[in-house]
VOLUM-445515 format. One record per residue (C-alpha): residue in one letter; x, y, z. Coordinates in steps of 0.02 Angstrom, whole numbers, plus 50000, padded with zeros to 5 digits. Example, Ala and Ser with C-alpha at 12.3 -4.5 7.8 and 13.67 -1.06 7.14 Angstrom:
BEGIN
A506154977550390 S506844994750357 
END
This chain:
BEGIN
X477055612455563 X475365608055619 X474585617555468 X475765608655341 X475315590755415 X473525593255430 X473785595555234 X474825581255184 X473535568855312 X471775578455257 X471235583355426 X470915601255468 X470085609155580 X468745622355541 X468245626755336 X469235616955204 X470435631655089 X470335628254906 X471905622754828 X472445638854759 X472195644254942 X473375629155010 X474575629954901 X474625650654884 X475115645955075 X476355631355046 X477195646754940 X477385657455075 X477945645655186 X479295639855063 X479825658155040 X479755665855214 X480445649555331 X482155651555403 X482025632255465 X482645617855329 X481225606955390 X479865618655378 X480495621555197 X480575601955167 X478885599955236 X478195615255131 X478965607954952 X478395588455010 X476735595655010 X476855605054843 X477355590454757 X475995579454832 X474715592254758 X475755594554603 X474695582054500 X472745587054547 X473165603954566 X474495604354419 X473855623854341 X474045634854523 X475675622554551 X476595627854409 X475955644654430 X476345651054596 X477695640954642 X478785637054495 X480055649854546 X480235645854726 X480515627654675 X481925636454597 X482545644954720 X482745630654830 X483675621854684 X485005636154704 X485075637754871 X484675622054968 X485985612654862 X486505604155045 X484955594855063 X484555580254958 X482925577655023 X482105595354969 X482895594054799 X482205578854760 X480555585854813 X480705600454704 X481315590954566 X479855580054586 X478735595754612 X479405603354444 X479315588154337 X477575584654358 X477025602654335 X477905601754170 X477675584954097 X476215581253988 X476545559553996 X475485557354162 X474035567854117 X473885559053934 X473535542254037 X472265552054159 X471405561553994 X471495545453897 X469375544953890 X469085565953878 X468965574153725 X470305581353620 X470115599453677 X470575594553862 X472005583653778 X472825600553687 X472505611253850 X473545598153936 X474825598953828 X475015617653820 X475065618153994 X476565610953972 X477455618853856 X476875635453962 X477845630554113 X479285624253992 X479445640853906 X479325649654090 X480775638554165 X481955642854005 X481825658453994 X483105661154085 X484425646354027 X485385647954192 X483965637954274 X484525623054124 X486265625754182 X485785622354365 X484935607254323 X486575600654220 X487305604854397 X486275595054501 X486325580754389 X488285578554441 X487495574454616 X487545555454646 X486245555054764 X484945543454687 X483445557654765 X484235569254669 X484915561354497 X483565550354462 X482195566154463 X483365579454365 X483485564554214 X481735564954226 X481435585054230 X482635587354100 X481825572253970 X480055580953992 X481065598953967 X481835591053795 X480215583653756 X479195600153750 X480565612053682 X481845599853623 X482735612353488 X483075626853640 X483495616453786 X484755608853647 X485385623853614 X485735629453814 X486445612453825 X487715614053665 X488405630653750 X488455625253931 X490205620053972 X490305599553980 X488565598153968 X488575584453849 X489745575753949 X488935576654096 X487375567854001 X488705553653968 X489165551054124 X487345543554139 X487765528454056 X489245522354182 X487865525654334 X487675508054423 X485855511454444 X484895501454303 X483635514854329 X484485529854306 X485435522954161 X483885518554086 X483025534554112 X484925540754061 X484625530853877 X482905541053851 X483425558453892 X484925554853766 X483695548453627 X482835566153665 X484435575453656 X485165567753505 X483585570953383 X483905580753231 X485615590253309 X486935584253224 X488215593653327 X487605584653479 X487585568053409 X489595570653358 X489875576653518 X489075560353605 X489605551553469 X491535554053522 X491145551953714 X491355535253695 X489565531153667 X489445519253536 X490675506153655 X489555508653788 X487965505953709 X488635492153625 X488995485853792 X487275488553864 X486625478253710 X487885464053749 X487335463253928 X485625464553913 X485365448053769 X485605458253617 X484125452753513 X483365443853656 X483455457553774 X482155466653832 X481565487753820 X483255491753865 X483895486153704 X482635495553617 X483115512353695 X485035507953654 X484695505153467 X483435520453460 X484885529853508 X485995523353390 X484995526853255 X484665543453305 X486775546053316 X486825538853140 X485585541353034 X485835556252908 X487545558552988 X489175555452870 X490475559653017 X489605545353153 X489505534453020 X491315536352956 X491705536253149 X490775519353167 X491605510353042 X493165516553077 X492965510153258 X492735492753198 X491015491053277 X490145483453121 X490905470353160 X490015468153354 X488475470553247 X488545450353177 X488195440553326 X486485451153334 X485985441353195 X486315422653259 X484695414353259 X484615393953304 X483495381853210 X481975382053323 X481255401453249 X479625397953331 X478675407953468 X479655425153444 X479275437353551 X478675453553535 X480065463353607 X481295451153522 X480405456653341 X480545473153380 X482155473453432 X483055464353266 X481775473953160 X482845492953257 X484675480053212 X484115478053032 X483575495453018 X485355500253119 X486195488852954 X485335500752833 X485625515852911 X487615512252868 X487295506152664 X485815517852651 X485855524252453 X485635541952512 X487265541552568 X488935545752487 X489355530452377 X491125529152457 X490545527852614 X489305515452582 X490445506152466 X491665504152603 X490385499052722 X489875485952589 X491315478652606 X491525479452795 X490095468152790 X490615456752674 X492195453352766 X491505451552945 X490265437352883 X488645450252918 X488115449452744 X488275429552749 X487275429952923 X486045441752859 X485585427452674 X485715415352841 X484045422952891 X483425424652741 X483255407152692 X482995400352871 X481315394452941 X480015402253048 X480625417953050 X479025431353070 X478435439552911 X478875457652957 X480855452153006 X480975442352840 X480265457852737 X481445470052827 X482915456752816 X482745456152635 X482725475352648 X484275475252702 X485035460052615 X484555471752460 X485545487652519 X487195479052563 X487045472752401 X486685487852292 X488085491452159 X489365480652254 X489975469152132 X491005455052285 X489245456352396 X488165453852223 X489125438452173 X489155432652337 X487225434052321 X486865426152170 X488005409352243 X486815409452406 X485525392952395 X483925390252499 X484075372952595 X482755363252464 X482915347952377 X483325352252258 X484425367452300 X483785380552230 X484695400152209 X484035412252316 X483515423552179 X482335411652118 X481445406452273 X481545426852314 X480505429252140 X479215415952150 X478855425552309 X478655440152203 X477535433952079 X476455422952202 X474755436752232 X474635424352387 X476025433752460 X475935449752579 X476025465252473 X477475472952563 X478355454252550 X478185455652344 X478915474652358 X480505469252474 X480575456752339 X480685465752181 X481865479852294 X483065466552327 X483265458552124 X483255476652088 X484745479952196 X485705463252146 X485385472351954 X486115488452005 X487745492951918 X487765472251882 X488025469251695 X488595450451734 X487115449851850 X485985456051688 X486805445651580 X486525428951672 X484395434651698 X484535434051525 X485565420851468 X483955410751569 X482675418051420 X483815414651276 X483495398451184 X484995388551221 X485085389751406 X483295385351440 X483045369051544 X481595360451552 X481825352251715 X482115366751828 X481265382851862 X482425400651818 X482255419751848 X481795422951688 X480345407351657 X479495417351831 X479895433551757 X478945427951585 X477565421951694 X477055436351796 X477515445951655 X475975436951569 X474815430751721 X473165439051766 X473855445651927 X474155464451892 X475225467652036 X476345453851952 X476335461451788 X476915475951865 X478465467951971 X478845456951820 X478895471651693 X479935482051821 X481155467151874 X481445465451674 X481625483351628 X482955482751782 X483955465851687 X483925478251551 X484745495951605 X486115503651550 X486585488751441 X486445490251250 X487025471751248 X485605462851338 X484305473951250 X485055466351067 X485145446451169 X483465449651240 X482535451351061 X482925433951011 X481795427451150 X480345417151061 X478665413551169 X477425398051108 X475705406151109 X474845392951083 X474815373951004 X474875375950816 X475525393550815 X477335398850766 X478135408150928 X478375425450921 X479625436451011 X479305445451172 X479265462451102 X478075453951000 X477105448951142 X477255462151247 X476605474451105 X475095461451079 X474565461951261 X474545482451241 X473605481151073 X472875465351031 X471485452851041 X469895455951143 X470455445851279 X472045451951287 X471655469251282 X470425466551428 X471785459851542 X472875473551498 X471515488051518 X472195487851709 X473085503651707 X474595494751814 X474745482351694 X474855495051539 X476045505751624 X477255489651687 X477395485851481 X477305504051450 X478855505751537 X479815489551488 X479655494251318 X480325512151368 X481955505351434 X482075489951312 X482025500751136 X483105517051220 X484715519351159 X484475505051057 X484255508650844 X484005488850823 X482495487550979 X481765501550890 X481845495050710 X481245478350787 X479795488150855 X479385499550710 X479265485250596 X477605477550673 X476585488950569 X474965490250700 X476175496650859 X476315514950788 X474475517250747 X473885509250912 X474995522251008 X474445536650899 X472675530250930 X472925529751108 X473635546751121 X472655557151005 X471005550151122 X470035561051263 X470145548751404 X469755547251577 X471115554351729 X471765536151738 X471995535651560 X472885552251560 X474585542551614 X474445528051490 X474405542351345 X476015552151423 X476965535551421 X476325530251257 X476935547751209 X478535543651282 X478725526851183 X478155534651006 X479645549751041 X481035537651090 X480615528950943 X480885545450838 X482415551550961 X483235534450905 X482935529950732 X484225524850621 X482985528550479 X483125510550415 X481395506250382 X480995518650243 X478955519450310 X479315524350463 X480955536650474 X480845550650593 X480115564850470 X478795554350435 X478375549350610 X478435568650661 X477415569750500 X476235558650583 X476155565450745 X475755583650685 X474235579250580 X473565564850697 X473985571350853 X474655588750850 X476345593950920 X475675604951071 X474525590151116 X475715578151099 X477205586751202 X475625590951337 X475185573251355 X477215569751375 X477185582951500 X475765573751607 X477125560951675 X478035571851766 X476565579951817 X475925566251906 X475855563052104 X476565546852120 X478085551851997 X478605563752136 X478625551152248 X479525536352170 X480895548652101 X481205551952288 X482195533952343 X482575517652273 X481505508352368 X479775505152302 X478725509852435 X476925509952441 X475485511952537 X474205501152409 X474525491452287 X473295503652163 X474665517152210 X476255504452129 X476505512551960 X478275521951949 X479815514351955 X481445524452017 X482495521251896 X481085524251756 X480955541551824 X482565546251791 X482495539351621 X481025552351574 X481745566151664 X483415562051551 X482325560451384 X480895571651411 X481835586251350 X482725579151216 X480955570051137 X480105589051141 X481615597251046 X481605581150918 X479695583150875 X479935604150869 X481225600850763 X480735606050554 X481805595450428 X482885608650373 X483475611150549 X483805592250567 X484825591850439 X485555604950492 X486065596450649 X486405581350544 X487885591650448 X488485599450615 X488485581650687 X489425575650511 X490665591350538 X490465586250709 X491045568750691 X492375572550560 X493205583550668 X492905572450827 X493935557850700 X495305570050677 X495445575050834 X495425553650885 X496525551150740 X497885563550828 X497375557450983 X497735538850947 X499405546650852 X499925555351021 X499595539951106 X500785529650982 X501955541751006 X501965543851188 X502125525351183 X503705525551079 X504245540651176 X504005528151336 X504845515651244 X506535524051191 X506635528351355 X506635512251458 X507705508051319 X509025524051342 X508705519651542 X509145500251528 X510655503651389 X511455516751538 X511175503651674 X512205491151557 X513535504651509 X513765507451695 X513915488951702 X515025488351573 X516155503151642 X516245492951818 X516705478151749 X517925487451625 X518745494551781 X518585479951873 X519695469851735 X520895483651727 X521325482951902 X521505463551857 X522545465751716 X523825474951831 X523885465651969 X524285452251851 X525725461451756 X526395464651968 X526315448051975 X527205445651827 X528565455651862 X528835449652024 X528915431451997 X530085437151849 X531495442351975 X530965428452079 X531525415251949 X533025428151879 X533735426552069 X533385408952071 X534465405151929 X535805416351965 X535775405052156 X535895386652050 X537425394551965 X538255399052118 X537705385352250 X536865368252200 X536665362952393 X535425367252512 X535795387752497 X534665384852357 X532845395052397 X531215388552327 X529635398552330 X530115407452485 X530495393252593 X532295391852637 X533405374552687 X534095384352821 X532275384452901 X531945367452876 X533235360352961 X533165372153114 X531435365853123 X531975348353123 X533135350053288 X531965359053365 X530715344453337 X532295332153386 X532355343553545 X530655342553587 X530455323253577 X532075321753671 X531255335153815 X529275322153805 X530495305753844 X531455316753973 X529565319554059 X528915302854034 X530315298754146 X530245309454286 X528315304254265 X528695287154308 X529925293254445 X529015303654533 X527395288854520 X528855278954597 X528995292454737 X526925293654772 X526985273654790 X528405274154954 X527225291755012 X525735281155029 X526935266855114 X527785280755213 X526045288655279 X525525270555329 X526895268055455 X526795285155516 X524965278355570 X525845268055676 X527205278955755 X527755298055731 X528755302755572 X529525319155521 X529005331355363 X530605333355289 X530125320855146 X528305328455102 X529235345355088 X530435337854968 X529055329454877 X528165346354861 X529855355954795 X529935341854663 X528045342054617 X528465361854589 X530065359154483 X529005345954357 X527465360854341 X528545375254327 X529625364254188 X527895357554107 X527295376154075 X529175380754008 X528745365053890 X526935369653841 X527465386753795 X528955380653682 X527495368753606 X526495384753561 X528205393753490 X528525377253375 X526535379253340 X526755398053273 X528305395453199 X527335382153097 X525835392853043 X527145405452984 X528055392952888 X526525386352815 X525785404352766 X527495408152681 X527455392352570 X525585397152532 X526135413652459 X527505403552380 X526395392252283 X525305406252207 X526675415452149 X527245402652071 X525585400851970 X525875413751840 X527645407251807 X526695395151698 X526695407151558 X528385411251577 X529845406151447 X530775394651603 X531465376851534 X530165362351573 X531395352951695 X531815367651796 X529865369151831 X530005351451875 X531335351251998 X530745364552082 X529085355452102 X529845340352164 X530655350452287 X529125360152322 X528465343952370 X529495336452460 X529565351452556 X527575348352579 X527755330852638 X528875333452762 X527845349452816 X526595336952845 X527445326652951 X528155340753045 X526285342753083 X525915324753145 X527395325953246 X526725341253328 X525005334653338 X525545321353441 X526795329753550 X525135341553597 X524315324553643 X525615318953749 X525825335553835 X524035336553871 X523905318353947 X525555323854054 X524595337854109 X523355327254165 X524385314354263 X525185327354328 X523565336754392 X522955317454467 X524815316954567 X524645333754628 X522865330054719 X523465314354770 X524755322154858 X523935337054930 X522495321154993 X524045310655065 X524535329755153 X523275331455243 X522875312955310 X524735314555363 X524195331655459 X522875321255524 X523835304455564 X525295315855655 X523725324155773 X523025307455828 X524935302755864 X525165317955963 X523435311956047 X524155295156107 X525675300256161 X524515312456306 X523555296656326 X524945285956376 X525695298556484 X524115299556575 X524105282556579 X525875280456650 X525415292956787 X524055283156829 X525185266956831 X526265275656931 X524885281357064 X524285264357086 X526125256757124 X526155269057269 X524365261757301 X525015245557315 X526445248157384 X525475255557528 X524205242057539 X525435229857547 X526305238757701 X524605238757769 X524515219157728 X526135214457816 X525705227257953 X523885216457972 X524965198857960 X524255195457790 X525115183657678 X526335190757508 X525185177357405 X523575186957422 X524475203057387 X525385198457241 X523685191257157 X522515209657222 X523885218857139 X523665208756969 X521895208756968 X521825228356986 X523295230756880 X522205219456745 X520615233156768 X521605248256742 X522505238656561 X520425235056533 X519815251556567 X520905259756491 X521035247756330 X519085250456311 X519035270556327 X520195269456165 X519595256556077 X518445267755978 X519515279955935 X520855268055884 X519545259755762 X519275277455672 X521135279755660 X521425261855575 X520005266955453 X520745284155396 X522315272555387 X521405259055260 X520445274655154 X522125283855148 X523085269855067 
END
């Protein structure tokens, strides 16, 4: 112990050991100490010479630091010193800052050192396994160390320790788990050994792509400020990008997940854009980059196009043109934001529309694609500004043929206004300035309004340019040719190699695939010389490329002649070629484009990017052009004029057949549309025959319940008449309904009002009987009374309910009977309907509907009669429900009224006892009196005095109970 603490303090005593001394001793200890402390102590002082003394470290002790990680796993305290011990043996970060002013040699030694001692720790990939382990412990001496040891591990042999990782059971998960820790600094530290782990494994980054990561880290990102967060931010969208980039499956995942839409409020920016800082700049520039990672073109075009519109509807794309137009905003944001803007963009037709409606806030308003190109065409402007620029009106172009249409609809004579500024008066201008780099975009930005679009190439030769005062105007092709050919002036601002190629390749794109173009540019009789001129010359390496894209332009003019300008058809151009320039030179100087450096490159991506503006001189889309026509140009100049014709006979035959074959075609087509025709008509001509059938069937079924009908009201009126011929009188039947019924009905009505008057009256008798009850309980108030009357009174109340319900149930009888006889003439009257049509005599119809109505009317009255005999039941019912709780109330205050009685009659007993105790009283006292010689006088008048205060007393003892009796009394009656 002594030894170990003389180390850690620097005092010894005797000769200082070297360090390979020490710490061959610290090893020892570490391996040969039963005690946990001595062990501790041993490993604290390893890791406290781990830095100075980082070669013999790593050497000698690397394997008992992993020892103790297996078996010490108890002890926080020695892990974390072994973890420590082992991380800065193997990480290469600390001794970069020490070796920051030594040469480069000490630098690389430094940094093989540790990728030594990371190839010795997994060589055995249990040892990555038990760090995985350890990092489960939540011990913050124990986490926070193992995130560290296994970042440095990653950094030095990221594809192996990936590997180990991939295989280890959960391992990925436990990595995850980093993310939830509560510690900011081991989630932190969490965030860079993920960034490590995700790079360029795309089976890792699904598999911490579907742990939930992208919520979480969108979290993180919310918490911390988004865009105004600070490092932690960075790290978050580091990772991201590293989960999606190159990655199909994340990025399906992440739209799918809906998190494009959490992606807007990054891009929220206020009013006041000044004073950004540098973290902030950084961290929108990783969001925009995050955007592009999603529409990127190197993607599949579904997935971007659904992306595209993911934007669109979220309001990102309508945030991002927010940016772009606002104020303040730092050079390198705006350059990346119109990036971006450009790639959400690209070959959506909603987002490109959407685009071309967006206005900068000027006065007046201007369209973003114009202030965007004065940009362009301003050599003011940063270089990588004017290329974002020219990217973005190249993506707005992309797959856009209303987009082309309207950039050239702003050339074309009758839309040009003088008063305002458009994309193609800017275009013209750079097109023509002395600003090469402008030439350049120009040229490119109109070959782009151009592609793929055989209409604007035809629209776009009517543009006329004014030269000059006094001059007649001349077209652009004109002009364009001029600049390439012409004038001493003019031939000295296009001698810049990136202005020759810019109009080089404009006229490429303009005149291929387009007969007219061509003719247009065949019939200026100096263009084909000049280009012959140029190509047949030994020029410089710069040069070289002007002659392969002259060569290009002289063989699309021969690939697409319509042979319409008899000087210059395509077997006298080849003609020309072979004795001016010679076929092998010509197809060599072709060859050169291809050939060239800076081809490779732009044919790589869309995006023009460049590291000088001396390098700008390939367009993407021009390279696929010449990789499309190369080919075809060399087989069109090889080609002798019997073989062309030839070819022009198989193309004839070609064609012919190709007719016939559309002839039969469009012949098919007719009759497949017939064919389609007959049969919606053969299906709509069965619907209506099934139609037909029901309704056939359905009039059938009509027809004989009519002829039923028929035949019943036939007999009907046969028994009818044979019943007038026997009886004229009431046997007579009409419709159902016989006289028999009627009258029945009527004494039962008779009946019924007879039984109402009978109840009125016992109504008004037993009202008569409730008055004397009330009359009879007040003068049983005063004395007793017997019960036999309320008993009667109830037996009566009982008779009138029991013969109310008899009547209310005869009411509902009458009621039925009613219905039935109603129902019954019903049926009568429709079968008498069809009778109409009978042969019957017109007064015998008559009569019987005079009867028939009489019958009605006194139906009706029936009705009214029973209507109001329901009334007057019901209101009986309710007087007799009022009479029957006004008895049951008089009940009971009799009940009460008979208690208090029995109550007085005890009182006056007790009061005649105690009358009869004071006569003895006074009889006594008055013996007493005469017995004492008193007078009879006195006596008399003490025995009326006390006789007066016992009536007094015993008068006010009652008096309040008699006061509550007289009020039941009042309330009762």
């Amino acid at each position: 112990m002594n030894f170990f603490r003389g180390v850690i303090s620097g005092q010894a005593a005797g000769p200082q050991p070297s360090g390979a001394e020490t710490i061959q001793k610290l090893c020892d200890r570490v391996a040969s100490s039963t005690l946990l402390e001595d062990r501790r102590d041993a490993v604290r002082a390893l890791k406290s010479l781990s830095k100075k003394y980082r070669m013999e470290v790593g050497t000698q002790a690397m394997d008992h630091l992993i020892n103790i990680l297996q078996t010490d796993r108890s002890d926080s305290e020695i892990l974390g010193y072994a973890l420590d011990t082992l991380y800065n043996v193997i990480c290469n970060d600390e001794e970069e800052e020490q070796d920051e002013s030594e040469d480069e040699n000490a630098q690389k030694q430094a940094d093989d050192l540790g990728l030594q001692f990371t190839d010795t720790f997994v060589q055995d990939p249990e040892h990555v396994t038990l760090l995985l382990t350890l990092l489960e412990e939540f011990d913050f001496h124990v986490r926070w160390p193992g995130v560290k040891l296994l970042t440095a591990l990653l950094k030095n042999q990221g594809p192996q320790i990936q590997g180990i990782i991939l295989v280890s059971p959960m391992g990925v998960s436990r990595l995850m788990d980093l993310l939830a820790d509560s510690r900011e600094v081991i989630r932190n530290d969490g965030l860079l050994l993920l960034q490590q782990l995700t790079k360029g494994n795309a089976a890792i980054q699904k598999i911490v792509a579907f742990e939930n990561a992208f919520e979480r880290l969108l979290d993180i990102i919310t918490e911390e400020g988004s865009s105004d967060g600070g490092i932690v931010v960075e790290d978050c969208l580091l990772l991201l990008l590293n989960l999606l980039k190159n990655n199909s499956s994340n990025q399906n995942f992440f739209k799918e997940g809906s998190y494009i839409q959490r992606m807007k409020p990054w891009f929220e920016v206020g009013d006041d854009n000044s004073g950004w800082s540098a973290q902030k700049v950084t961290n929108l520039h990783l969001m925009l980059q995050l955007v592009r990672v999603m529409v990127s073109p190197v993607n599949s075009p579904g997935a971007t196009a659904s992306c595209q519109k993911s934007m669109f509807q979220c309001g990102l794309l309508q945030q991002l043109c927010t940016i772009l137009m606002a104020t303040g905003v730092p050079a390198d944001i705006l350059t990346e934001t119109i990036n971006t803007v450009s790639e959400v963009i690209r070959g959506s037709q909603v987002n490109q529309d959407y685009f071309a409606s967006v206005n900068a806030p000027s006065n007046p308003p201007r369209p973003a694609i114009v202030v965007l190109l004065m940009s362009m065409v301003n050599e003011r402007q940063p270089f990588v500004l004017r290329c974002a620029v020219l990217y973005c009106f190249q993506c707005f172009l992309y797959k856009n043929q209303k987009g082309q249409g309207e950039i050239v609809a702003t050339l074309l004579p009758s839309t040009i206004d003088a008063n305002s500024i458009s994309a193609g008066q800017l275009l013209c201008g750079g097109l023509f300035s002395a600003d090469s780099l402008s030439n350049w975009c120009a040229a490119v930005a109109l070959a782009h309004a151009l592609q793929d679009n055989l209409t604007q190439k035809e629209q776009l030769l009517r543009v006329q340019l004014a030269t000059s005062l006094g001059k007649p105007p001349v077209s652009l092709l004109q002009q364009c040719t001029n600049i390439l050919s012409q004038g001493d002036k003019i031939v000295r601002r296009g001698s810049k190699v990136q202005t020759r190629v810019g109009l080089l390749m404009l006229l490429c794109t303009w005149i291929s695939n387009c007969p007219i173009a061509v003719t247009h540019f065949l019939h200026n009789q100096e263009n084909v010389p000049f280009l012959t001129a140029q190509i047949s010359e030994n020029l410089g390496e710069d040069e070289r490329l002007v002659q392969g894209l002259c060569a290009l332009l002289l063989g699309i003019c021969i690939y697409y002649n319509d042979n319409s300008l008899e000087n210059y058809t395509k077997e006298k151009l080849k003609q020309l070629i072979e004795k001016r320039i010679g076929k092998e030179n010509f197809v060599e100087k072709l060859c050169f484009i291809t050939k060239h450096e800076l081809y490779s490159r732009a044919a790589q991506k869309p995006q023009p990017v460049f590291p000088s503006p001396e390098q700008m001189l390939f367009d993407h889309e021009f390279t696929k052009l010449v990789k499309e026509l190369e080919g075809v140009i060399t087989k069109a100049v090889h080609k002798s004029s019997e073989e062309e014709k030839k070819e022009e006979e198989v193309k004839k035959t070609l064609e012919q057949h190709d007719n016939i074959v559309t002839q039969y075609k469009e012949l098919i087509r007719e009759q497949d549309a017939q064919l389609q025709e007959l049969k919606e008509q053969v299906t709509s001509m069965t619907s209506q025959n099934e139609q037909l059938q029901a309704t056939i069937t359905q009039q059938q079924s009509q027809i004989q319940q009519h002829k039923d009908q028929y035949n019943i009201l036939k007999l009907k009126l046969a028994k009818e008449n044979q019943g007038q011929s026997n009886s004229q009188g009431d046997g007579s039947q009409v419709n159902g309904l016989q006289t028999e019924e009627l009258t029945q009905l009527r004494e039962e009505v008779e009946e019924l009002r007879k039984q109402h008057s009978l109840l009125q009256t016992q109504l008004g008798d037993k009202d008569a009987l409730i008055s004397s009850l009330k009359s009879g309980a007040a003068q049983t108030a005063e004395g007793p009374a017997g019960g036999s009357d309320n008993t009667e009174l109830l037996q009566e109340l009982e008779a009138l309910r029991s013969q109310v319900q008899s009547q209310s149930t005869e009411i509902g009888q009458l009621k039925m009977e009613r219905q039935d006889l109603l129902r019954r003439a019903e049926v009568g009257s429709s079968d008498t309907l069809p009778s109409s049509d009978s042969s019957l005599d017109a007064a015998k119809m008559a009569e019987l509907e005079s009867r028939l109505g009489a019958q009605t009317s006194e139906m009706e009255r029936l009705k009214a009669e029973v209507k109001n005999l329901s009334e007057s039941r019901a209101e009986l019912e309710k007087r007799l429900d009022s009479t029957t709780s006004t008895v049951a109330i008089l009940q009971t205050e009799k009940e009460k009224l008979q208690t208090d009685v029995q109550e007085s009659k005890k009182e006056q007993d007790d009061l005649l006892m105690l009358l009869a105790d004071q006569d003895q009283k006074i009889t006594s006292l008055k013996k007493r009196l005469k017995e004492l010689g008193e007078t009879v006088e006195k006596l008399l008048a003490f025995s009326k005095i006390t006789s007066i205060k016992c009536i007094v007393f015993i008068f006010t003892a009652n008096l309040p109970r008699l006061s509550k009796h007289k009020e039941e009394i009042r309330s009762a009656q």
